[in-house]
Every structure is written in C-alpha cells, then in structure tokens.
C-alpha positions in Angstrom: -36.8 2.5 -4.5 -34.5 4.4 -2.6 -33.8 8.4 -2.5 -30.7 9.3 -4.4 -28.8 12.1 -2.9 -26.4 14.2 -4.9 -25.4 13.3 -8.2 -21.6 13.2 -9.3 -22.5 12.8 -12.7 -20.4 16.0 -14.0 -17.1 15.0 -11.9 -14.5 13.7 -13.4 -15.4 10.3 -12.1 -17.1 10.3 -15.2 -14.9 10.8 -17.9 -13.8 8.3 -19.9 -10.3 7.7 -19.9 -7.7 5.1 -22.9 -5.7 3.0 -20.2 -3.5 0.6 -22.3 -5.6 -1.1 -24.6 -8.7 -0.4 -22.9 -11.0 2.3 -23.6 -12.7 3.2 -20.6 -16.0 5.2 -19.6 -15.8 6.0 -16.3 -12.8 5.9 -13.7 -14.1 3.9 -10.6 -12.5 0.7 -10.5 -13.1 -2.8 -8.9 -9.2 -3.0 -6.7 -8.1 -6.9 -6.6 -9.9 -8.6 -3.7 -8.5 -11.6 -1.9 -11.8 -13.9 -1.5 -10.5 -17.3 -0.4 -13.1 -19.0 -2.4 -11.4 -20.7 -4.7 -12.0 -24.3 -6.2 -10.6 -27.4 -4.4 -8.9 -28.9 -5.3 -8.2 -27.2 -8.9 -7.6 -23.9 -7.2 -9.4 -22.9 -10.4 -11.7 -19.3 -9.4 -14.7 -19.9 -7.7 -18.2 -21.3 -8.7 -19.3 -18.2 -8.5 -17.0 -16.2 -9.6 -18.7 -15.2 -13.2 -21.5 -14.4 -11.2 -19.3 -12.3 -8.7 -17.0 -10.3 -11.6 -20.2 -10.0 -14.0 -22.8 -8.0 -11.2 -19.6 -5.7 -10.4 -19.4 -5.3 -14.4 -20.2 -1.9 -15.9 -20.0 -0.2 -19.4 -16.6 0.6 -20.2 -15.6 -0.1 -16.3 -12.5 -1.6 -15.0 -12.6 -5.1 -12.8 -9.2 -6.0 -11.5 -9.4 -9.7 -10.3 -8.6 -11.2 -7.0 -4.7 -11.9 -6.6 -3.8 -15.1 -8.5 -1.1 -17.5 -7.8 1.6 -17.7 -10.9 3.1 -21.2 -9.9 2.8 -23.4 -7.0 5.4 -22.2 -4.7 3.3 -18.7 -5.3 0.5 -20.3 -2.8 0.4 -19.0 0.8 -3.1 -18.6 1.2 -5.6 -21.1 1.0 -8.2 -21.9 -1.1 -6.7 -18.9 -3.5 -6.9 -19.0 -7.4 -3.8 -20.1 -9.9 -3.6 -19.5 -13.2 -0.4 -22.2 -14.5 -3.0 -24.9 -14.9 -5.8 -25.3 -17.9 -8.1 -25.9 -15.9 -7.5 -22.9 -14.1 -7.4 -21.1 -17.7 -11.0 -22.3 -18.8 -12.3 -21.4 -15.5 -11.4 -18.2 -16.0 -12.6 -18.0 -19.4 -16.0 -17.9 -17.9 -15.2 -15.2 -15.9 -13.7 -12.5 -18.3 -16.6 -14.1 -20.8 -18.9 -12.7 -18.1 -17.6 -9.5 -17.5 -17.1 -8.7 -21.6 -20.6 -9.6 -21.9 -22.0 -6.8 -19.7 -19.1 -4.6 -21.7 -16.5 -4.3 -18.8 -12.7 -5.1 -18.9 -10.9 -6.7 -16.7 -7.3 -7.7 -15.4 -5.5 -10.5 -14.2 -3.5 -10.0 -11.0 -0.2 -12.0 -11.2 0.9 -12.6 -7.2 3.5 -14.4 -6.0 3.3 -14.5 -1.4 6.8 -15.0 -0.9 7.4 -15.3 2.5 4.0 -14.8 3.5 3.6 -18.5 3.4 3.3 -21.5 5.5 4.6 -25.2 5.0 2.1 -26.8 5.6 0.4 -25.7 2.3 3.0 -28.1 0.9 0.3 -31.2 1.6 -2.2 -29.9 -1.7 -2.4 -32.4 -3.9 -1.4 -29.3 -6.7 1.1 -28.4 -4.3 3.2 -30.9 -3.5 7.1 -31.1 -4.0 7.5 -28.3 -4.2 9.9 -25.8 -2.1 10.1 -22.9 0.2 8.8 -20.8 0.9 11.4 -18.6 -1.0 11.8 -14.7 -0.2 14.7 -12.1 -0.9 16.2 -13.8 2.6 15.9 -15.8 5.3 13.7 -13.1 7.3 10.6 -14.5 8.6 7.5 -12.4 7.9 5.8 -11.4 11.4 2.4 -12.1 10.9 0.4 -15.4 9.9 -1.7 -16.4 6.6 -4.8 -18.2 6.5 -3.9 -22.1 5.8 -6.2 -25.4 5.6 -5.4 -25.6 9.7 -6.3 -22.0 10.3 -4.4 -19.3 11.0 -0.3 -20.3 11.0 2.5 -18.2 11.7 4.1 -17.7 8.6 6.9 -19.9 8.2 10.8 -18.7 8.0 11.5 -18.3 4.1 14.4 -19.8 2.1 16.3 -17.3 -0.1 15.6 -17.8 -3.5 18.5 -19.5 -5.3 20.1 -17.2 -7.7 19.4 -20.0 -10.3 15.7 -20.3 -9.3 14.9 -16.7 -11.0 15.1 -17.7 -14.2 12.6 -19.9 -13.6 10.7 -17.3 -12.1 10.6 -14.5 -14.3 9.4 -17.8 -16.8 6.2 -18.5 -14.8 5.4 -15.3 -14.6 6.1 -15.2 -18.8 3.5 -18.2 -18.8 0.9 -16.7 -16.5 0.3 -13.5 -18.5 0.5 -15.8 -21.9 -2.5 -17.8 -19.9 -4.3 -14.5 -18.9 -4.4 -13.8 -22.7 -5.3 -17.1 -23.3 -8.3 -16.8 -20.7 -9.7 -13.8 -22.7 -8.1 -11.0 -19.7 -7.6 -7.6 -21.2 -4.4 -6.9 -19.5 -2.7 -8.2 -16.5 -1.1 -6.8 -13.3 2.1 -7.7 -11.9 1.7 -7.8 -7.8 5.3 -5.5 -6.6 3.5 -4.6 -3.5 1.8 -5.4 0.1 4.9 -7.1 1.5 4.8 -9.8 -0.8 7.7 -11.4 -3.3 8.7 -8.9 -5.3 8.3 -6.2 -2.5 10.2 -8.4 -0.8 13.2 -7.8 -2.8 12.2 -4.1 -2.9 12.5 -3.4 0.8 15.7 -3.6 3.0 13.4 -5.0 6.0 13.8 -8.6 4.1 16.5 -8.2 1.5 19.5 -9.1 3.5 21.1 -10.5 0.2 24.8 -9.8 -1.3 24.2 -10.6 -4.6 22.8 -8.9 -7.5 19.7 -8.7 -6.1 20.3 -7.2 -2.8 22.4 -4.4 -1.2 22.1 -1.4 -3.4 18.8 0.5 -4.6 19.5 -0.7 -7.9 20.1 -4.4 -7.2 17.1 -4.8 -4.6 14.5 -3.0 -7.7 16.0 -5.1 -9.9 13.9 -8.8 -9.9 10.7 -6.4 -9.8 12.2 -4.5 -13.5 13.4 -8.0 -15.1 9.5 -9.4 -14.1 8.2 -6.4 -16.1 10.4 -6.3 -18.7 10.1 -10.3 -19.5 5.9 -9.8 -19.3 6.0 -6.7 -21.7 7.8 -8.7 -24.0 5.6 -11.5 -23.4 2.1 -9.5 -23.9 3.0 -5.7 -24.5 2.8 -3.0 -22.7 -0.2 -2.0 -23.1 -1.7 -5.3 -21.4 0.9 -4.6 -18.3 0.3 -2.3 -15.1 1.8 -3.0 -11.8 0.9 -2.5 -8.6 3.3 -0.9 -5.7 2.5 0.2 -1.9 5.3 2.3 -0.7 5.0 3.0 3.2 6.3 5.8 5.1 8.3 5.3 8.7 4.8 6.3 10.5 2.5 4.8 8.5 1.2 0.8 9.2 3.4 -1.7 7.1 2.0 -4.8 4.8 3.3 -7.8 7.0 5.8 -6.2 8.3 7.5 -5.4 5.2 9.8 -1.6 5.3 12.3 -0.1 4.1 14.7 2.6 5.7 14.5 4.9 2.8 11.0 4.2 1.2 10.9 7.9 -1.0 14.6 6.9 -2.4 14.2 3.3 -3.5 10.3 3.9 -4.9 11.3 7.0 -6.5 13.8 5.3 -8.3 11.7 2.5 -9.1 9.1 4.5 -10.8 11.3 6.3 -12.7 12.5 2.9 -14.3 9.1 1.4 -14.5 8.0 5.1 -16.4 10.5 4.1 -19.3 8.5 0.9 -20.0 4.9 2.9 -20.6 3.0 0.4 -18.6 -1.1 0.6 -19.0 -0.5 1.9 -15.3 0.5 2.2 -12.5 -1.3 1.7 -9.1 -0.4 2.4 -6.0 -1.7 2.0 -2.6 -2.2 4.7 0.2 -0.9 3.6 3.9 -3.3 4.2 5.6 -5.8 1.3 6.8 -6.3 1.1 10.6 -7.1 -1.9 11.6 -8.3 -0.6 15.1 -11.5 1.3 13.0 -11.5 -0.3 10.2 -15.0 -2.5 11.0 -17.1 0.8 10.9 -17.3 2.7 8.0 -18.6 5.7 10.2 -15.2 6.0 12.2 -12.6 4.3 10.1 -9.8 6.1 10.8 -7.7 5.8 7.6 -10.6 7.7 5.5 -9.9 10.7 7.2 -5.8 10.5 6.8 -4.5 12.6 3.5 -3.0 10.4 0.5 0.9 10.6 0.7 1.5 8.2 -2.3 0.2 10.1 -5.1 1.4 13.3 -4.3 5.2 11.8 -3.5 5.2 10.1 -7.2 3.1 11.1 -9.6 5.7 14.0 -11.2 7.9 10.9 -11.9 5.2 8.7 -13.4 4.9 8.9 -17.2 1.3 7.8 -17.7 -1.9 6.6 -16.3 -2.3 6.4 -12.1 -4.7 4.9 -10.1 -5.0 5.2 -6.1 -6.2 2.6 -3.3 -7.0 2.5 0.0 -9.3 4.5 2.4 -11.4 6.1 -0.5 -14.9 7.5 -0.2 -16.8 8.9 -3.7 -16.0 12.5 -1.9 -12.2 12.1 -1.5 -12.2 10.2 -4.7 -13.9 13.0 -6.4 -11.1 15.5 -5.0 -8.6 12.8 -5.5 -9.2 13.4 -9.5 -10.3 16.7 -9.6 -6.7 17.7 -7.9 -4.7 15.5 -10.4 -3.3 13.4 -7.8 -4.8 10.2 -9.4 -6.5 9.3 -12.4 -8.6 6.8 -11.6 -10.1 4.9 -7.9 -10.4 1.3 -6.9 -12.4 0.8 -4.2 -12.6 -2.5 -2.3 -14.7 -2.3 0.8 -17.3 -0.7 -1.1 -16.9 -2.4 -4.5 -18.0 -5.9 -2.2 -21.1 -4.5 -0.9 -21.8 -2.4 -3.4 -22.3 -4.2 -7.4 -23.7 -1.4 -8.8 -20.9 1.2 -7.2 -20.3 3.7 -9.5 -24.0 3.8 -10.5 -24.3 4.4 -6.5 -22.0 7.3 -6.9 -23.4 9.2 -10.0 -26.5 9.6 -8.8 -25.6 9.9 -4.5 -27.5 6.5 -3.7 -26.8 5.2 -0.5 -23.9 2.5 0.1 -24.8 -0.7 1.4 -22.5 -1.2 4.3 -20.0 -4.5 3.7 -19.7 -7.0 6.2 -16.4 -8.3 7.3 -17.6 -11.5 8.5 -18.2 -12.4 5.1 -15.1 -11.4 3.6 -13.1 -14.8 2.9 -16.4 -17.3 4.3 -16.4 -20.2 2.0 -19.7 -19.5 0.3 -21.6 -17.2 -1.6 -22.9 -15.4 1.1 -21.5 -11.9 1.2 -20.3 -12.5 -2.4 -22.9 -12.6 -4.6 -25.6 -11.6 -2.4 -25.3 -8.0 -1.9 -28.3 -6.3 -3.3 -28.6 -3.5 -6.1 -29.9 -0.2 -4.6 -33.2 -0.9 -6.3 -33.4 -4.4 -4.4 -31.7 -2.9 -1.2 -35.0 -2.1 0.4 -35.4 -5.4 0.5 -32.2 -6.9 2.2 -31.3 -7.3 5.5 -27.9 -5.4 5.2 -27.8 -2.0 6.6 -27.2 1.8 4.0 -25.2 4.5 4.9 -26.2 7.9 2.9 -22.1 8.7 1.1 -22.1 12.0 3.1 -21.7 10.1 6.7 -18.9 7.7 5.7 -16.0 8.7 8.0 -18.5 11.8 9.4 -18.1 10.9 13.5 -14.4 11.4 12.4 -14.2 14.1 10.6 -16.5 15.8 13.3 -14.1 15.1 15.9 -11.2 16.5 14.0 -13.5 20.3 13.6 -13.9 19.9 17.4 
C-alpha cells in the first residue's frame, strides 16, 4: 500500500453541498471528458462505459458525462455518443444505473459542435442527409476535428437558417426529456469551448444581422431560449450550463473570441442568474498546450483563475471551476469563495478513486495522453486504485510536486 501524505479531510473539499436536486457529499467533480469511444455504429456510449462512470463513482459525488451529441447535425467528432436515439437511451441507462449503484449522481452533457465539424462525417449510416455544418455564420473554424479519415480541417459552416432554430431549441427539448428517461440526475447544456452556442455568443463567428447577431443581446440570445425551453422541459433544478469566457491574452477554444468577452459574459450571467440553474460552470483559460504533457511543468497550473473572480458577484447560485486544477489550488479555490465546487479532468482519468486520493494526500497516478481518445479500454478502465497502484506500470507523482519545477522557477 502506498504512503498517504497530508490529509485534506477538514477542507472544504469535504463539505457537502445541495446542487439542484442533488445532495452532494463532497465537492470534487468528474468535468465532461471527450473519449471518442463510442459505439459504431449506434453512437450509443461505449462498452465500457458503466464500467468507466461507475469506478470514478463516489458517495454523494458528482460525474458529469462525456459531451453528447443532441441530433445528428450535432456530430463533428467521431466515434462520439448521441442521445436522440433509444438505443442510445438504454445504453445509457446502464451507465447512470452504474453510477447510482455505487451512490453517485451524474449529468448529461447536451453539445451541439457547430462549426467544429467536417463533411465528411455526413457518410454515417446515422448521419446521413443531413446538413451543414451550421454555425452563427459562414466563418470557418481554424482548427481540425478528429473524423473516420483522421484529422480534417474543419469544414466552412452554413449559417443556421432562421427557420432551423426552432427545430433546434426542439432537439435539445427532446435530449434532456431522454436524459430523464435514461435515469440522468440533471443535464448540462454545452454554451462553451468554441462550439454552437458559443458560437452565437462570440463576435469572432457571429457575423449575422438578424436577431441573433449584432448586439450583445441578440448574439446571447439562442444560448437563453436553449435554457429557457430545457427548464421548462425538465426544471431548473436538473439544468446547469457550462460557459468558457476567454480573455484577449489568454489561448482561445478553436479559435472562437470575442472583442469584449467581460461585456457580453457579464451580461449573459446575469440573464442565466434569473433562471436559478443547478449551476453554473465555467472554465479557466488557461491550458498550454506547449506543457501540457507533463504534469510537473504544465504551465497553465501555475497561472491564477480569472473566471471566477470576474463573475461570480453576478451569479445567483452554485459555481463550479475547470481547468488547470491541482487538490492545492482547488483547496484555495474553495476556501477563498471563488468557486464552490472542482472538476478535474486530467486527473479524474488516471485517478478513479480521486477524491479519496485527495482526503487522505495519496499520490496521483500520472494520466497518459496517448490514451486519451484510443479506441479501447486501455487508459480508460485500466488505471489502478492507489491500493492496486503498486502494482501498475503507470508512473505517481506525490500532490505536492504537481506544477513544483514551475512554481520553483517563478521564486527564482
């Protein structure tokens, strides 16, 4: 067995917290997790993804799932799970079966790509007729998106038809009715990372002239009419949403900006506030992709959050943070009342048994990026407990040295 090193079991980590409808006992949450392991070709969740959800599954802890497609045109990833099919539905009956069984709760992510998309996906079997890819406009996302050919540049979007968002804001109606259905405790509508609806948020992409584009008001105003027509559908206590307002120096979700980020988020909060949402989550800028592979030097653990601070006096309710935690800065994080609960991702993969890991100071096993979206269950379901990590080939790091080389450079 391995030495533990400093417990956190008094910090506020460890307070149990009512978030919607859920009754929580701790505050470390499982942050949504692109996997690319979906079933083909039901796009149903993985084989193993009861196994996967259920050994990340604590008392009273919160699992968010993977993103999940609402409807077809939703698609710009491959091998990524839906959730507008029943067979999709019972497959992830299993899952939240799996989870509840162990006493967690979990949480449907509702994602539609956008512009982050690729025609070619248009040859599924599920997928075919249908149309765009569809965005706020006709700007063409910068980066590419894993497809059944490999990596694509993304494609130049359509913009969505005035008389195509109806049907929208219906699908996404439908996939939280199916997330309820599936046995999910609440769901979480996807605003942010550059896809759909930030889409519309951000003046990079919306060129429109309609409703929907120009002003702060119109270009937040697909994003309110999602979450108004899903609290109606569900209730507000089964509804957070997710947003990931950048700054002009801070690195961009495929490309997606805005020239006055604090203006058109703080209004958007401020509207989302009046519909007391489960939550709200947001996401810190401040992955580096330059460091990112080593958990020792990653330099986005050692920048300060900017996200919490900016918003949470306008935000009515609970908040939770992502994005360059470690148990120390999420500890502080708390304890400073800039957030109110932490997803981890990195860590959450290699780590099943995370926040036993960080009550009593065990070390992390250290994720492997290799592994991240690899069509098996390799670096899925195979990362060890910290009573069977003596045993596994992956390497620890003690909590104290995530980030240290860093942070040691910075004192220099």
């Amino acid at each position: 067995m391995h030495k533990r090193g400093t417990t956190v079991t008094m910090s506020k980590l460890f307070e149990p917290l009512t978030v919607g409808n859920m009754s929580l006992n701790h505050r470390i949450v499982l942050a949504p997790l692109t996997r690319v392991r979906a079933e083909e070709p039901s796009l149903s969740p993985s084989r193993w993804a009861a196994e996967y959800y259920s050994q990340r599954a604590s008392e009273g802890g919160l699992l968010i799932t993977e993103a999940t497609n609402i409807n077809p045109d939703a698609v710009g990833t491959k091998s990524t799970p839906g959730i507008w099919t029943d067979e999709q539905v019972t497959g992830w009956k299993e899952v939240t079966e799996a989870v509840h069984k162990k006493g967690g709760r979990i949480v449907l992510q509702l994602w539609h790509t956008g512009r982050v998309n690729h025609s070619s996906l248009n040859s599924h079997s599920l997928l075919k007729g249908r149309g765009g890819p569809y965005s706020s406009s006709d700007v063409t996302c910068p980066d590419e998106t894993p497809t059944y050919n490999g990596m694509e540049k993304c494609d130049q979007p359509k913009p969505l038809p005035l008389d195509m968002i109806p049907q929208l804001i219906e699908d996404y109606k439908r996939a939280a009715r199916n997330a309820v259905a599936a046995g999910f405790d609440a769901v979480e509508v996807h605003a942010a990372h550059g896809y759909l609806l930030d889409q519309f948020i951000g003046d990079s992409a919306n060129k429109r002239t309609d409703k929907y584009g120009g002003s702060i008001e119109n270009r937040i105003r697909l994003t309110l009419e999602v979450v108004e027509a899903v609290v109606r559908e569900i209730g507000a206590e089964r509804v957070g949403i997710r947003l990931s307002p950048t700054t002009k120096t801070s690195m961009k979700f495929f490309g997606l900006s805005d020239s006055d980020p604090v203006t058109v988020y703080s209004a958007l909060v401020k509207e989302l506030s009046k519909f007391k949402l489960a939550y709200l989550f947001l996401s810190e800028p401040r992955w580096d992709p330059s460091s990112a592979a080593s958990p020792e030097e990653d330099k986005g653990m050692a920048l300060p959050t900017v996200n919490g601070e900016t918003y949470r006096a306008l935000w009515k309710g609970v908040l939770m943070g992502a994005g360059g935690f470690t148990p120390k800065t999420a500890k502080q994080a708390l304890e400073n009342g800039t957030y109110d609960l932490i997803a981890f991702g990195r860590w959450f993969i290699s780590n099943p048994d995370l926040p036993d890991r960080i009550r009593t100071g065990a070390p992390l096993t250290v994720y492997n990026r290799d592994t991240f979206y690899a069509p098996s269950a390799e670096g899925y379901t195979d990362y060890p407990t910290i009573d069977n990590a003596k045993d596994s080939t992956y390497r620890l790091i003690d909590q104290d040295k995530i980030g240290q080389s860093l942070s040691d450079l910075k004192k220099n």
